[in-house]
C-alpha positions as CSV (number, residue, x, y, z in Angstrom):
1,X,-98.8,-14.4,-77.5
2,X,-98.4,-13.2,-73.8
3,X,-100.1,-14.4,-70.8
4,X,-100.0,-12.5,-67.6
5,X,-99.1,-15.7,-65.1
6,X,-96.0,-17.8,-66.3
7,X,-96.2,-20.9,-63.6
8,X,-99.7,-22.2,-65.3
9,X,-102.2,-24.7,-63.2
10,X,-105.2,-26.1,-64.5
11,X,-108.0,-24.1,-63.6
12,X,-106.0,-20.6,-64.1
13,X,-107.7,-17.9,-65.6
14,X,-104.7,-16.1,-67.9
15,X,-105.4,-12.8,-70.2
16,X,-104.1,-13.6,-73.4
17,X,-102.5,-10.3,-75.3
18,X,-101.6,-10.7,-79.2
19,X,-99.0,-9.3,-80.9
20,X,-99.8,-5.4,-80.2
21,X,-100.1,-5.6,-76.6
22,X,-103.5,-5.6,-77.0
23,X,-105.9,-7.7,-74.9
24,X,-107.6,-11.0,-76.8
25,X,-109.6,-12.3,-74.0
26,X,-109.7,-14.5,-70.7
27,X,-108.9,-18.2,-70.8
28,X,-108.7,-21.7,-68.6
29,X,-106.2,-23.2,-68.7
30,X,-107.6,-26.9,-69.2
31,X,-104.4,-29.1,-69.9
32,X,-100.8,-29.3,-69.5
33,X,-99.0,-31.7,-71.2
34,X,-95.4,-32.8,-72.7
35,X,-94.5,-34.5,-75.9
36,X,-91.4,-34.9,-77.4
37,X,-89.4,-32.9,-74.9
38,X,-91.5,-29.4,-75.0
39,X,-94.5,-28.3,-73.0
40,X,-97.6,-27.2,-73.8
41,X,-100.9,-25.7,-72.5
42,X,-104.5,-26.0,-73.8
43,X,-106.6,-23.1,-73.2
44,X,-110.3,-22.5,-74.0
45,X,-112.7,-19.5,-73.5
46,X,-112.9,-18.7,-69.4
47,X,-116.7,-19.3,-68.2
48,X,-117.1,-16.5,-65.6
49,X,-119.9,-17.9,-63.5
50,X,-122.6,-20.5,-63.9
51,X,-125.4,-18.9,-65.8
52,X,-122.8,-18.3,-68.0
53,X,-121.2,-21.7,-67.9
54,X,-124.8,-23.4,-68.9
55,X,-125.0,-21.1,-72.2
56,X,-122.2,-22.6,-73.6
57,X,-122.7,-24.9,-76.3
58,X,-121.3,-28.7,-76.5
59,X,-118.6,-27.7,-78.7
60,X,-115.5,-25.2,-77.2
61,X,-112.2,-23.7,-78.8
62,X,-109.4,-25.3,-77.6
63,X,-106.4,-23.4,-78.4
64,X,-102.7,-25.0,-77.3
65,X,-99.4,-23.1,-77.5
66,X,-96.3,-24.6,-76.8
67,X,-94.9,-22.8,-73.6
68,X,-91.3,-22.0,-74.2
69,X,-89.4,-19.9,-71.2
70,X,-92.6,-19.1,-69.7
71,X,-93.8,-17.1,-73.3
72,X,-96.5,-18.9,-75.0
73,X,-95.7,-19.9,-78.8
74,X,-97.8,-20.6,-81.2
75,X,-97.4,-24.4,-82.6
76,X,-95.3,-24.9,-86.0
77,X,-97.2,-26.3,-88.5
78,X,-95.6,-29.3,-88.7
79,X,-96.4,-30.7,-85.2
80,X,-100.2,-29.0,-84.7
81,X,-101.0,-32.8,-85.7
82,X,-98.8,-35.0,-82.9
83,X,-100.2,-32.3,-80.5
84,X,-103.5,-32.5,-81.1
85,X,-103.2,-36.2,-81.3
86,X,-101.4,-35.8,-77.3
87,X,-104.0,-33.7,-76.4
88,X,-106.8,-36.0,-77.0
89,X,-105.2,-38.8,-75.1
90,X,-104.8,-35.8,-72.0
91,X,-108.6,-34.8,-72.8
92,X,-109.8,-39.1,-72.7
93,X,-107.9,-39.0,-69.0
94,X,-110.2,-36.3,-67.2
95,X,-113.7,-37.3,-65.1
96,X,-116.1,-34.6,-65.4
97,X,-117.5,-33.3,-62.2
98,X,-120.6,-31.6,-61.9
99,X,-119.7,-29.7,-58.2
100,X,-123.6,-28.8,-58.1
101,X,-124.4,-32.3,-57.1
């Protein structure tokens, strides 16, 4: 996987390209994280306005790669567990903030 921007923030909106070249879709980046030495990202779908944004049901994708000389990896099996585990600990720490109010 290839993302266009390699110095990731929260909030970013990257285009994710698969193998081919060819385009899989726009993403926010939701979470940055470390565990055992690497760094990782957790992306889900990007919401591209508010009407938008209150169509989208409770549950969302979250897909993390582990970012690895500014490429994004996918996640050997054998750690998708630790990571997800890190990830809901990072996920715990955040305050929702409705900006409307």
């Amino acid at each position: 996987m290839t993302a266009e921007n390699k110095d990731l923030e929260l909030g970013d909106i990257i285009t994710l390209d698969d193998e081919n070249g060819e385009p899989l879709g726009d993403f926010e980046v939701i979470a940055l994280f470390e565990l055992n030495g690497k760094e990782y990202v957790a992306l889900t779908d990007a919401v591209e306005d508010e009407a938008q944004a209150d169509d989208v049901d409770e549950e969302v994708d979250i897909f993390v790669f582990q970012v690895d000389g500014g490429e994004m990896v996918p996640l050997e099996e054998n750690e998708e567990a630790a990571v997800y585990v890190k990830l809901n600990e990072v996920l715990e720490g955040i305050e929702l903030v409705d900006e409307t109010k």
